[in-house]
C-alpha positions, -999 to +999 in steps of 0.1 A: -647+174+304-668+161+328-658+149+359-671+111+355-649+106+329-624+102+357-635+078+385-601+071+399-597+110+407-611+109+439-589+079+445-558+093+438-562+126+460-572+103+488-539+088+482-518+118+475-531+133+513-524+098+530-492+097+513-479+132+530-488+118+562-470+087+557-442+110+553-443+132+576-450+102+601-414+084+588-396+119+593-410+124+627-403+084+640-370+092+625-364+119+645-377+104+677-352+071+667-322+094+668-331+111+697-339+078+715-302+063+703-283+092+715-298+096+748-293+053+750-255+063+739-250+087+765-270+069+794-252+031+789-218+058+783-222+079+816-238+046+839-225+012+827-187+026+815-183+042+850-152+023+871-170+033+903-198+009+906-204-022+917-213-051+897-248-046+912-253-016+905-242-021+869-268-055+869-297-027+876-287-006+850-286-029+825-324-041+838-333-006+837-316+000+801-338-036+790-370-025+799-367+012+783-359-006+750-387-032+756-414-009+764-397+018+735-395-012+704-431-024+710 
């Protein structure tokens, strides 16, 4: 059979190929996300649950906290 008889082949390997990197991309942002929330977990756990601060103190690591989650959710 000749190959024009199949126009959309080309088409569909394209897609196939773009389609494991679309995967592969999802598994890897998944992987940096639950990296991301357990460092988070342990950094808001260790700083802001500490009894041994002060309210300022606390105030800068909550600033510090915002802007790692601004600049990380762009």
């Amino acid at each position: 059979m000749r190959s024009d008889y199949f126009p959309y082949r080309k088409i569909v390997n394209f897609s196939i190929v773009h389609a494991r990197y679309f995967i592969a991309n999802k598994a890897i942002k998944g992987a940096v996300n639950g990296l991301m929330n357990v460092v988070l977990e342990e950094h808001i756990r260790e700083h802001l649950g500490a009894d041994d601060i002060t309210q300022q103190q606390r105030q800068e690591e909550v600033e510090q906290i915002n802007s790692a989650l601004k600049s990380y959710l762009k």
